[in-house]
N, C-alpha and C positions, 0 to 999 in steps of 0.2 A: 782427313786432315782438317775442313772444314770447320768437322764438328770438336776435334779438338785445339784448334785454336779458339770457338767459340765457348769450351770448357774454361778455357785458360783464362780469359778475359774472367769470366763470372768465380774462377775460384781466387784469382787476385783481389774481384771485390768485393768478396764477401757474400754473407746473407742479407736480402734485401732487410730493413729497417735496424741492420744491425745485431749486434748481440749483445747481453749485458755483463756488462765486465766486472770480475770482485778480482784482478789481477792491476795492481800497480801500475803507475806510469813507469816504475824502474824496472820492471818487470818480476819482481817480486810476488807472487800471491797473495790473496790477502793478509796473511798471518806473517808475510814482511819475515826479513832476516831474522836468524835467532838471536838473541841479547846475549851482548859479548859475556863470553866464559861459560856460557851453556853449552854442554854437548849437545850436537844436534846434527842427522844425516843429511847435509846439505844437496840435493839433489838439482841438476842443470837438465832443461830440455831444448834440444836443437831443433827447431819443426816450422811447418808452415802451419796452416789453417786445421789440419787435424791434429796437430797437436796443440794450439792456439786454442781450440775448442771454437770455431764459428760452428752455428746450425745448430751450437745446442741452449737453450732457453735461459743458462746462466752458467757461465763459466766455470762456477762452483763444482759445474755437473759434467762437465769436460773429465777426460779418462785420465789425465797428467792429474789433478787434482784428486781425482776420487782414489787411485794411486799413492799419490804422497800423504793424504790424508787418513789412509788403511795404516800406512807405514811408521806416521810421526814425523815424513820429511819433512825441511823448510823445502820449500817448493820456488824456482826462480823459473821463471820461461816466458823468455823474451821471445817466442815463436812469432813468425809475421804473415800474411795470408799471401800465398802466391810464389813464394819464397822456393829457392830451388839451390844445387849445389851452384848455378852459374844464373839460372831463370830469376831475374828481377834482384841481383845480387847489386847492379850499377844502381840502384834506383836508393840504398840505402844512403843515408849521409856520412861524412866522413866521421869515423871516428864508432860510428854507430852497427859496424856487423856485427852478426850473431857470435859467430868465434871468439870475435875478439870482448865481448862484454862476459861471455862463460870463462874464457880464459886470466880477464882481468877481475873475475867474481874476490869480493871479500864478502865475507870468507871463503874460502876455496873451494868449492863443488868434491862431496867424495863421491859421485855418481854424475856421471854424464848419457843421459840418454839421445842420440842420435834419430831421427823419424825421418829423413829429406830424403828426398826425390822424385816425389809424384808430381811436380811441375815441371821437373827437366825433362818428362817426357815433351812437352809441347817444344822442344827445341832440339831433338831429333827428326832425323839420324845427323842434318847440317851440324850438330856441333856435337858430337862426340867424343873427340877428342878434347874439350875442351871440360867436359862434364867429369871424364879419366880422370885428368890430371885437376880439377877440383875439388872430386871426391876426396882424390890421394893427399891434398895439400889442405885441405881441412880436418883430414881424420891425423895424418902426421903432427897438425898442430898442435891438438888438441892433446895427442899422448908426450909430444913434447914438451909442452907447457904445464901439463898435466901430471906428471909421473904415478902420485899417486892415487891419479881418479881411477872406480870402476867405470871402465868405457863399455857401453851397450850399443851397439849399433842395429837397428833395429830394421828387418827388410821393408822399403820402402812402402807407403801405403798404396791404395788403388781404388777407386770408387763406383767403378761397374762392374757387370759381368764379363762386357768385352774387354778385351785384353789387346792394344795393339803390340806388335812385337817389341818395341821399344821397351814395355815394360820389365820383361826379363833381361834383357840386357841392361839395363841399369842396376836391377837385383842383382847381377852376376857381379858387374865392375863394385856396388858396395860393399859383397860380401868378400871380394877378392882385397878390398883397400883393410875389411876390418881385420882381416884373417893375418895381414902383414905388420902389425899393430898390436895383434895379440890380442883383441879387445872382444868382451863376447859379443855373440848375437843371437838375435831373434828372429828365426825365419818364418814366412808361411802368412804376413800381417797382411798381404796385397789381398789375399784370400777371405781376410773376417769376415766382411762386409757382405759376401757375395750369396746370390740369391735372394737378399734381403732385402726389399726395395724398402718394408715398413719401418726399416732401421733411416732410412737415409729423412732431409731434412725437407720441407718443402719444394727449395732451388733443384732439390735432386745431385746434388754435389758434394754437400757435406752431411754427417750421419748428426741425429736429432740425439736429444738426450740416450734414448733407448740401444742406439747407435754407438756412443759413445760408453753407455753400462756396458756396451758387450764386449768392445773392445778395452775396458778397463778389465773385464772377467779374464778376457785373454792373455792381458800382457800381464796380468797378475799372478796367473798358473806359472807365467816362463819366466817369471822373477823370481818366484820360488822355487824352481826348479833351477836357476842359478845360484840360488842361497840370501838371495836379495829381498 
């Protein structure tokens, strides 16, 4: 428990000197919304620090980018590091949650990818109940605000070899929240990383550029394989 409260603090602040950013203050990408009347696959990412892209050497080079950038998306993600379906949600300003900026997206996100949960492990098993009924009332939002986004709910990430037990139970409660939603998913992501210590970033907590190509290799294969 020690050591993962000592995770938790280091994954909320990041990588030491920082990361450089080619992502918006509005959380836009660099390539900013598409100019009204363009078709264009407008893609939303829900995440904390791995999908944020911290630990990789320029954000550019983050997996949500190299992704949208394969695809042609506009690319929005407001990801924030430390971020959890209840972990560090009070700490946001009003007005400023994740849902609610994906949900009030103009133009309208026709793709929402989901990535949260690898921080609420740090606030098990004490609040479980609370993480349930977050999960549920974020993914409910999202398809109700949303009707016609592709929703991907993606199995929560993971950044060691060990595994406390927590972590599958949160995989369980996501995949049960996305299943009742109808929305697809992606399973198996807690596992990319594993084995790979040369994939991860100096801090040891978030994955380095190499890290990040592998996991864009991944979630690439299981977007094609949904037709995405």
């Amino acid at each position: 428990m020690v050591a993962l409260a000592a995770a938790s603090v280091a994954l909320l602040a990041g990588c030491a000197g920082g990361t450089p950013t080619t992502t918006r203050a509005d959380g836009w990408a660099a390539g900013g919304p598409p100019p009204a009347g363009e078709a264009a696959t407008v893609a939303a990412f829900y995440g904390d620090s791995y999908t944020r892209g911290t630990g990789a050497s320029d954000l550019s080079l983050r997996w949500s980018t190299l992704v949208s950038a394969d695809r042609g998306w506009a690319e929005f993600n407001p990801s924030v590091d430390g971020l959890g379906f209840v972990n560090n949600r009070d700490l946001r300003p009003p007005g400023d949650d994740l849902v609610e900026r994906i949900v009030g997206l103009e133009p309208e996100p026709d793709v929402v990818l989901v990535t949260m949960g690898l921080n609420d492990n740090f606030s098990m098993p004490d609040r479980a109940d609370d993480i349930r009924s977050a999960i549920r009332r974020d993914l409910d939002r999202l398809r109700d605000e949303l009707p016609d986004a592709r929703i991907v709910v993606v199995e929560p990430f993971w950044y060691t070899d060990e595994r406390p037990p927590s972590v599958d139970v949160i995989i369980a409660l996501v995949a049960e929240a996305a299943a009742d939603i109808d929305a697809d998913r992606i399973d198996g992501a807690s596992r990319w990383l594993e084995g790979h210590p040369e994939w991860m970033a100096s801090d040891g907590l978030h994955p380095n550029d190499e890290g990040y190509a592998e996991i864009a290799r991944r979630m690439d294969g299981e977007l094609q394989a949904l037709g995405l």
